[in-house]
C-alpha positions in Angstrom: -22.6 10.3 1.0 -19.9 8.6 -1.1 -20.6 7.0 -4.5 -19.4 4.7 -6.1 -17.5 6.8 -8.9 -16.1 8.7 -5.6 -14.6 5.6 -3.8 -11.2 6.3 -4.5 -9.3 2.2 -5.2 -5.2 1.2 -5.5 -3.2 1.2 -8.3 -2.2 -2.4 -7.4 -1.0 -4.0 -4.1 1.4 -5.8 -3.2 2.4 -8.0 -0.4 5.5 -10.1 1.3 4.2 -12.7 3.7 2.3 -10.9 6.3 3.0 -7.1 5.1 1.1 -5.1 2.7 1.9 -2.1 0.2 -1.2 -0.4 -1.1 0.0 2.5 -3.8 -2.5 5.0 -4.6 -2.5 6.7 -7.9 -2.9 10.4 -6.7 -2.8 13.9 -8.9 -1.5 17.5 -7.9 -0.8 20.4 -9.9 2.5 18.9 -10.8 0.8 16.3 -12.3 0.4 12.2 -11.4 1.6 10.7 -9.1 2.0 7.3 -6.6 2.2 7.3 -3.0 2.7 3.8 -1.1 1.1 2.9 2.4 2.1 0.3 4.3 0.2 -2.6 6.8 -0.2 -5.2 8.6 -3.3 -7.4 8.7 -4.1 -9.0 12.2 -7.3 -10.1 14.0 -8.4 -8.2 17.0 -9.9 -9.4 20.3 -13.2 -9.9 18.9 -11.8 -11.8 16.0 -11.8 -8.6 13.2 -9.4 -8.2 10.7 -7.9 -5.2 11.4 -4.8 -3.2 9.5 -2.1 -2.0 11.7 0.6 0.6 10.8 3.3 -0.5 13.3 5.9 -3.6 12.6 7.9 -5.4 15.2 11.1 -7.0 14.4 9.6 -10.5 12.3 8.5 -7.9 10.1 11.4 -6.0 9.1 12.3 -8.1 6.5 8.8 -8.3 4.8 8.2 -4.5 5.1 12.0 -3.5 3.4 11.5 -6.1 0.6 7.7 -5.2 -0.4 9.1 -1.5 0.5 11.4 -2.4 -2.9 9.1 -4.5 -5.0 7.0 -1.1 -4.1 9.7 1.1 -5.2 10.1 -0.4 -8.7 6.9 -0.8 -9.6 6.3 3.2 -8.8 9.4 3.4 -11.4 8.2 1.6 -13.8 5.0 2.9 -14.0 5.9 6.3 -14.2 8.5 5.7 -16.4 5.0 5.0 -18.4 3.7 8.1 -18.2 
């Protein structure tokens, strides 16, 4: 059963209209690191929120700009380090 201390939550997230970058704060024998995952909030059938992984072609442009903004906050933050 998870805990509280084990539930694992972002380094920040960020978003572009509809599109979502979550970056996780991660660690390996290398050392820390971020990794960036990417979604799409919609509402099911039953009326859910759900998160889905795949973009059409409205979301392009959303998904390559918070891509970027995702991109320099990863550098900037381990420039901190």
């Amino acid at each position: 059963m998870a805990t509280n201390n084990s539930i694992k939550r972002p380094a920040t997230t960020l978003r572009c209209g509809n599109i979502k970058a979550t970056i996780w704060q991660d660690v390996s024998k290398k050392g820390l690191f971020f990794a960036t995952t990417f979604s799409r909030p919609f509402k099911d059938q039953s009326g859910a929120w759900r998160n889905g992984t795949s973009f059409g072609l409205s979301d392009l442009e959303a998904l390559m700009n918070v891509a970027f903004e995702a991109k320099e906050w990863m550098t900037a933050h381990a420039l901190k380090r």
